[in-house]
N, C-alpha and C positions, 0 to 999 in steps of 0.2 A: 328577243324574247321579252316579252310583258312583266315590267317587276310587282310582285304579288301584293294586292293590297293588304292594310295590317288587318281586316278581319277576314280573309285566307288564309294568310297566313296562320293568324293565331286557332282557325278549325283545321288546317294542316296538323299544328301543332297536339290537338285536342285527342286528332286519331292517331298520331304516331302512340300518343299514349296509351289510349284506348289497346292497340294491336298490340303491346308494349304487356301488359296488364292481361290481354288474351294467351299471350304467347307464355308470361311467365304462371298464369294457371295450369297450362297446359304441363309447363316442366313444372307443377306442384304435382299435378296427378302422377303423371311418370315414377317423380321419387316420392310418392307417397307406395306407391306399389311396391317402388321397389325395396323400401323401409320393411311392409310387411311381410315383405317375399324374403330379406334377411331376417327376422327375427324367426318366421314358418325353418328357414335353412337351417339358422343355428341350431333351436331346440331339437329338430330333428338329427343335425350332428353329433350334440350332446348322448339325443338317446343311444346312435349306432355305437358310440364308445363305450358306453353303459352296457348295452347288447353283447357289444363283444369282449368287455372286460368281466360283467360278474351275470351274463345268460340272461338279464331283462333290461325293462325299460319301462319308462312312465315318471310320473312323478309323486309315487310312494317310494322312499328311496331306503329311508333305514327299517323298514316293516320288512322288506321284501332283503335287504342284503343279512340281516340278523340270521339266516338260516344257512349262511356261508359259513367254513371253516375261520375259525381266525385266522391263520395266517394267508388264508384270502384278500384279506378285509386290509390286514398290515402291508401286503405286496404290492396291489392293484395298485392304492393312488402313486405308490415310487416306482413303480413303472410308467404309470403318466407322467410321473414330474423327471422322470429320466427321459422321454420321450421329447418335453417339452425343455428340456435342457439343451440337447441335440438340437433343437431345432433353435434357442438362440444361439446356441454356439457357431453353427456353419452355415445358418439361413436367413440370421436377423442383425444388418447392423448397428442395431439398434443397443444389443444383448438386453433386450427389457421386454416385456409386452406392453401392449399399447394401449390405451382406456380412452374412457372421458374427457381428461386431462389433454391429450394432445388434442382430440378436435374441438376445446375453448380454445385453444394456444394456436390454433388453426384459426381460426374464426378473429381470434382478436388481433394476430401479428401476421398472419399471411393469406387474407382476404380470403378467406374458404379453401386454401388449395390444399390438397390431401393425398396421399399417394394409394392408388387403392393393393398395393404390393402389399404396402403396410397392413391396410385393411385386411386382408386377407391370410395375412401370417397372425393376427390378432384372432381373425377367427377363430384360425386352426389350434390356438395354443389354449384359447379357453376354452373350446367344447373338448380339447383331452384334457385339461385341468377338471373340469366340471364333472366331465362324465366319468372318470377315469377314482372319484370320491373327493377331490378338493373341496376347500369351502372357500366358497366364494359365489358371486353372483351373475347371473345371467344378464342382467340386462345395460351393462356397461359395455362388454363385448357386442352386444347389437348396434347401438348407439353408434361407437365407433365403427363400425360394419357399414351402415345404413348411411351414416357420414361420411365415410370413402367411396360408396358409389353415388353419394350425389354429388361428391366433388370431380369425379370421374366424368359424372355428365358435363358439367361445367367447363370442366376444359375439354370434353369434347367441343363444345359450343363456342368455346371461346370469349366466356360470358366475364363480363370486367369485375372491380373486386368490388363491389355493392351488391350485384345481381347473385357474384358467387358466393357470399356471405349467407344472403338471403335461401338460396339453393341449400346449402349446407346444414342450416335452420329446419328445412322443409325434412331432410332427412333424419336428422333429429329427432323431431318431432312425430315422426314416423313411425322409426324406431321405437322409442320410449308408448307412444300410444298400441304400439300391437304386441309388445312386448306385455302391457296391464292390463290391456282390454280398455284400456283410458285416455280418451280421444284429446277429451279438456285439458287434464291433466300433460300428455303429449305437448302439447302447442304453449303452455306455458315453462313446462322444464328447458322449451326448445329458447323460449326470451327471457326466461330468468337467470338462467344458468350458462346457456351457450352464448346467443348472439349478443343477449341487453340491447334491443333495438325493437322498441312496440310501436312504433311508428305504423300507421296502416298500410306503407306501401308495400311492409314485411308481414304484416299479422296475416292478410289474407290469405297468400298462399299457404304458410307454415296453416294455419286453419284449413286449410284444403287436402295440403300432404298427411295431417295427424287422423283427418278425418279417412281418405282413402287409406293409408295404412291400418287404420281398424277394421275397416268392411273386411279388405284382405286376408289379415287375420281372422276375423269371424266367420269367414267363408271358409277357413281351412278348419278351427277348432271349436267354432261355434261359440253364441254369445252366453258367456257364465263367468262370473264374478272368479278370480281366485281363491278366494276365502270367501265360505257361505258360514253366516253367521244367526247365533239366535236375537231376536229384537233384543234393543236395549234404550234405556229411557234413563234420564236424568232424577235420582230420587229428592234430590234434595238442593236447594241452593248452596248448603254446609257444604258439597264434594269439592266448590269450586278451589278453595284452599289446599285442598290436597289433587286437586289437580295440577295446581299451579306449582306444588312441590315436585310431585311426579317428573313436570317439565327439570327442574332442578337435576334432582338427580338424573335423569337422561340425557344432561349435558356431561355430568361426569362420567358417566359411560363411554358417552360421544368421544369425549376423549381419550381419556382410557383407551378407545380403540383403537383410533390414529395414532396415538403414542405408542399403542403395543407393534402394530406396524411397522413403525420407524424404527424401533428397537432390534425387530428382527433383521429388517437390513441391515444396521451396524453392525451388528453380529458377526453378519454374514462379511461384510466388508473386513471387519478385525482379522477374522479368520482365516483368507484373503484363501476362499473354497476354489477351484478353479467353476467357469462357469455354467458349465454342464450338469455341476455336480450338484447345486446347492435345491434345485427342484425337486432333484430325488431325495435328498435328503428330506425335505420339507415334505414333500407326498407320504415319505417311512414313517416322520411324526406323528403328520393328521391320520396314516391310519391307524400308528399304536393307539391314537386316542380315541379313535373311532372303533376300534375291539371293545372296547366298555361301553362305549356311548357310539354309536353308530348315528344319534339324530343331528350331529355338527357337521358330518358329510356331505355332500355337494350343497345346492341351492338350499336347502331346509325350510322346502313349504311345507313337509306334511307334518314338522315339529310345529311351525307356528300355528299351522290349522289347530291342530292340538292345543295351543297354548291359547287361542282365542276360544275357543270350544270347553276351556277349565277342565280337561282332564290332566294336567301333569299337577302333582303336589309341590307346595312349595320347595322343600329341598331338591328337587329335581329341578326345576324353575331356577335356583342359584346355582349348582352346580351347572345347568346350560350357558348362564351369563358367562360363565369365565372360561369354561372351557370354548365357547366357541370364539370367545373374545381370540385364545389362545391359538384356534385350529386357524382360523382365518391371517391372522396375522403371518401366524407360518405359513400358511399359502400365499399369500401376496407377496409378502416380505423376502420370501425364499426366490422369488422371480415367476412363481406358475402366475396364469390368468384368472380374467374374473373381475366382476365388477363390485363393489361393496355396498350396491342397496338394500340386495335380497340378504344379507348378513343382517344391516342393519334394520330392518324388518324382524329379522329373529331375535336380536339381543333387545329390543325394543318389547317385543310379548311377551317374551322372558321378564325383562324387569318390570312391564305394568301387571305382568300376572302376579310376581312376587308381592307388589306394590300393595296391587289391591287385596291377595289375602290376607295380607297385614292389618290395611285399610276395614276390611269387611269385618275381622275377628273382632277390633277393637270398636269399629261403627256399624254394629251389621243393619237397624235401622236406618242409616243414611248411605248406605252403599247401595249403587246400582247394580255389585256383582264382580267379580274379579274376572271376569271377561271384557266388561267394557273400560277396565283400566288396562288392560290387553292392549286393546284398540288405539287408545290415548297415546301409550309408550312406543305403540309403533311407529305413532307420527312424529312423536318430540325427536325419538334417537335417530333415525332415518333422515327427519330435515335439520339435526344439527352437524350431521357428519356433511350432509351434501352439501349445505349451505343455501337451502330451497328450499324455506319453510312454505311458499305458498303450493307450488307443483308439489310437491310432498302433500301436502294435506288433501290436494286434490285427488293424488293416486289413492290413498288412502280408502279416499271415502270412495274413488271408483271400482278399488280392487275390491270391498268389501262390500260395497252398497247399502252402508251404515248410516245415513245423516241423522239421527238422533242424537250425536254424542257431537255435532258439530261446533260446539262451542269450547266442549271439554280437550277438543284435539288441538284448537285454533292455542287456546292460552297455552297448554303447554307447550307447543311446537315451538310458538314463539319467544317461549323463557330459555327453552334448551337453545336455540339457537343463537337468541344475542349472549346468551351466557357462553356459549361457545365461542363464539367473533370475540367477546371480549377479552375473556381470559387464554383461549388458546390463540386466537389470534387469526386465523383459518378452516375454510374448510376443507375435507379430506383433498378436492381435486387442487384449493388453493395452495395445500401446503406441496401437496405433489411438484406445481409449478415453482413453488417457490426453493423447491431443494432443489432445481436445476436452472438459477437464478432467473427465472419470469415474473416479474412483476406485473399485475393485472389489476391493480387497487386504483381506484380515482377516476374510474369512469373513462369514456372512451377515447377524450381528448388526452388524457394525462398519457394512454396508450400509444397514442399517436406521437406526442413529445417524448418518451421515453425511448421511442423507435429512431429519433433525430438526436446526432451527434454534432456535437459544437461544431465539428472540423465543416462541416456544410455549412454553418452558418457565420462563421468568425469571418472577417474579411482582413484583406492585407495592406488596409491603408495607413501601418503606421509607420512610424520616424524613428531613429535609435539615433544614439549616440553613444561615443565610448567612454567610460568612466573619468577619461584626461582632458575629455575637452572643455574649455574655457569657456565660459562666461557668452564670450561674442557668438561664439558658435552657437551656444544654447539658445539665446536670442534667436541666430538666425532658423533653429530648425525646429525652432516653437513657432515662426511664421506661419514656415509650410504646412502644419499641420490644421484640420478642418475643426479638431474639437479640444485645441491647446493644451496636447500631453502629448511629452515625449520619453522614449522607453532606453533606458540606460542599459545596455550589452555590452559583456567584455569580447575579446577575439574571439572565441569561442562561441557569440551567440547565445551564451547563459544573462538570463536576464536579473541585474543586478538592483534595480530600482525606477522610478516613475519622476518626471517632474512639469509638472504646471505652474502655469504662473504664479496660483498664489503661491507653491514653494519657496518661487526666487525672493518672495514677500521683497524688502527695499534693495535687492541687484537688482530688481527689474528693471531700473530706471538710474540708478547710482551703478555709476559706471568707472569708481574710484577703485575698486576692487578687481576689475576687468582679468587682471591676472594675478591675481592671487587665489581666487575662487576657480574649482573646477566642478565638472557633474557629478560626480561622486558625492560632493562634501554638500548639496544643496538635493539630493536625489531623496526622495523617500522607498528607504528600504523594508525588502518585501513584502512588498504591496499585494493586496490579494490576486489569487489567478484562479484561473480553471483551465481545465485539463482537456486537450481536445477528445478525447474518448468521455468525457462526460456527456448526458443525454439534457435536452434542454429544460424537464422538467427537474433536475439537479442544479441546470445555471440559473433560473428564475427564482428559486429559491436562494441561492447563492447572491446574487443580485441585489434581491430587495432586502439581503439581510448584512452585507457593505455600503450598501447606499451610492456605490458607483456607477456611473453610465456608459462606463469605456472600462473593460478588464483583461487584462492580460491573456493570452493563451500558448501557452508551455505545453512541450509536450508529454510531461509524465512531472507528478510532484518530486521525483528523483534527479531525472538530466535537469529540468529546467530553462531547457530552451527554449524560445521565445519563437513561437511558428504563426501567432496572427493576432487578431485582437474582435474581442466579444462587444458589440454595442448594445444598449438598451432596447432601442428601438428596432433593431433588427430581431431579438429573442419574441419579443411584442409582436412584429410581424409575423413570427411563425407562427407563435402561440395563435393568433388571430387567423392562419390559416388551416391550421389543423380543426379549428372549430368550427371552418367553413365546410374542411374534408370529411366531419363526420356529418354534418348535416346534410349534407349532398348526399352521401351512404344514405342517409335516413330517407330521401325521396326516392323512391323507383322511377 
């Protein structure tokens, strides 16, 4: 056989891509479909629970249940949250529902893979949390929905962890777009939030899947904004200051929320509820609190419609701030489902409606209007809990089809949000990973070393000796060694101290002492070590901050035994391969 000239070769090479690039459009269409075709499921899940808990459906929710008895209103959601308790008790090993949160943690530690079992008990527990009167949001449950069947395609296919990253992206994006009506907005939540990978061999698809999961959708619901709103204009340059405050307080919110959250789980943990039980319980609350205030109940679009539209007064406007801060909390925190945008959406119009009447009474000349600080606050508290001020701003303006205020949304999103990162530290899905020790901070290589354990990288090329031996010996087994340090163990293998030449300083060569000196008494003790369960992005820091190029490896800072030894140059070679491994991800 004729060996291929190099420009055959390299047009061989052009169209593997090319089919390569056909094939993975192809599986963009697929899971864009099928993103829409989950979000079309869910909402219609949601409604049958609705239908058959309080006799409708739609999404006028507290207009339409206010004509029920109260203790309708108090039962329904603790029977969803009893419902959805059963179902982690004997169905989920998880005992938790699933969100957002796992398909980052998918995407950044296990190459896209997703189990769609999971997927689908996620389904089930948010559309009876949802529909059943929880508060909490709808489109967290799709997301992760829309995520497990594209990771389902993937390992049908058999597709490696670049492509299934990529895949998983697409469905994302999917989701999130037919979930809003927001195609744009889709395909950036899908690389801001989930993959972090804008590289074009990723963008296009995720652009393909976002976009066929809207058609989707608008071929089932049709194309209409969720919030229709009246024009609004900027009146004055003077708002930008109190825009910029707006942002401010909408981080305290931000937080406030995630913290009230966390709160309620502890609770729940101190009280050590069995775990069936603590749904229903939390379903009893939101709906004792939902018998006065019915607008905290499920998703709460036709409260915010309301609140961008300036029919609620301001004390109704505070009192929705905290109560639904409150209901929500108890529904997540208690174990029910549900994602927390559509929350943060409400306590967001909430506070810019309050904002702006404040703003208006005292500047009614330079105010635009207590609806278009509505608008503003949807987007600061929304992209500071997610941690996605620019996909946030984008849903924003796609869900509302607002861009007059687009500057007023941009600053403040962007004040709430690093005010959030700084002071809280996380966003809601980061702190989620971080209570169940994920670290995901530093970008994608730091990812990669974090996932790498010294014990794969330390090698076994070192020398010991035992703290008795003399002098000659030392000599002799500082020969053998490649990078002249030898490691001092007693019987035991507990590692006692380190010695290098310059240690023996003048025995090295004065040989008057020969037996009077032993390793012990010439050894430097303990020397810095690392742990072989330490990740490498813990020993490169470790490293450059001893100044050592050969370090011990023990195996726990308690036994102290001595199982290998860490070199400079080898942490450097990985480090230098991980940065290889994500840039290869980065090319399709």
């Amino acid at each position: 056989m004729a060996a291929l000239s190099p420009r055959d070769l390299t047009e061989q090479l052009r169209q593997l891509v090319r089919n390569k690039q056909i094939i993975l459009s192809a599986l963009a269409v697929a899971v864009g479909a099928l993103g829409g075709g989950a979000a079309i499921a869910f909402r219609e899940a949601i409604e049958a629970v609705q239908l058959l808990l309080y006799g409708f459906d739609g999404e006028r929710f507290h207009s339409m249940v206010r004509d029920h008895p109260w203790w309708w209103i108090l039962l329904a959601p603790a029977a969803g949250g009893l419902l959805v308790g059963l179902i982690l008790r004997f169905f989920s090993p998880e005992r938790r529902p699933l969100g957002v949160a796992d398909v980052i943690e998918a995407s950044a530690l296990y190459g896209g893979r997703m189990s769609l079992n999971q997927g689908l008990r996620g389904f089930l527990i948010s559309a009876i949390t949802i529909g059943s009167g929880g508060s909490s949001g709808r489109e967290g449950p799709v997301v992760h929905f829309a995520a497990a069947l594209a990771a389902r395609v993937a390992r049908l296919l058999k597709l490696d962890r670049s492509l299934g990253q990529t895949l998983l992206g697409c469905g994302v994006a999917a989701g999130v777009a037919a979930s809003f009506n927001a195609p744009i907005a889709g395909v950036f939540f899908a690389l801001e939030v989930v993959t972090g990978n804008y590289a074009l061999g990723a963008f296009a698809p995720v652009v393909i899947a976002s976009v066929t999961g809207t058609i989707v959708s608008r071929a089932y619901f049709g194309d209409y904004p969720a919030f229709v709103l009246p024009p609004h204009a900027i009146e004055s340059f003077w708002e930008f200051p109190a825009f910029a405050m707006l942002g401010g307080v909408s981080a305290v919110v931000a937080m406030a929320f995630v913290w009230s959250i966390d709160m309620v789980q502890r609770t729940h943990q101190r009280l050590d509820l069995p775990i069936w039980l603590r749904p229903c319980l939390g379903g009893l609350l939101v709906g004792a609190i939902g018998v006065a205030f019915p607008q905290i109940m499920g998703v709460g679009y036709e409260a915010t419609d309301e609140a961008l539209k300036e029919d609620l007064a301001l004390h109704m406007l505070i009192v929705l701030i905290v109560l639904k801060t409150a209901a929500t909390a108890i529904t997540l925190g208690s174990g029910m489902g549900g994602g927390v945008f559509s929350p943060s959406l409400f306590l967001g119009a909430m506070l810019g409606g309050a904002f702006g009447v404040v703003a208006t009474q005292f500047f009614p000349h330079l105010s635009s209007g207590h609806g278009a600080y509505t608008l503003v606050g949807m987007g600061a508290v929304a992209g500071a809990v997610l941690g996605a001020p620019i996909s946030t701003i984008l849903i924003v303006f796609e869900m509302t089809g607002d861009y007059a205020l687009t500057i007023a949304v941009m600053i403040a999103t962007v004040i709430a949000s690093q005010i959030m990162q700084q002071v809280f530290g996380n966003s809601f899905f980061g702190w989620q990973l971080a209570g169940r020790g994920v670290n995901l901070a530093g970008g994608r290589e730091s990812r990669v070393l974090r996932q790498t354990r010294v014990r794969s990288v330390m090698k076994q090329d070192y020398v010991t000796v035992q703290p008795s031996a003399p002098l000659p010996d030392l000599r002799q087994k500082l020969q053998l060694t490649t990078y002249a340090e030898v490691f001092v163990v007693d019987e035991e293998g507990i590692l006692v101290g380190t010695v290098t030449l310059l240690d023996l300083a003048d025995d090295a060569f004065d040989r008057s002492h020969d037996h009077e000196v032993r390793a012990i008494d010439v050894c430097r003790r303990n020397p810095p070590t690392a742990e072989e369960d330490d990740d490498l992005e813990e020993a490169i820091s470790f490293i450059e901050s001893c100044g050592e190029e050969h370090v011990a490896v023990v195996d726990s800072s308690d036994g102290g035994k001595l199982v290998g030894v860490l070199h400079e140059r080898d942490v450097l070679a990985a480090y230098h391969h991980a940065i290889l491994e994500t840039r290869k991800e980065e090319r399709i």
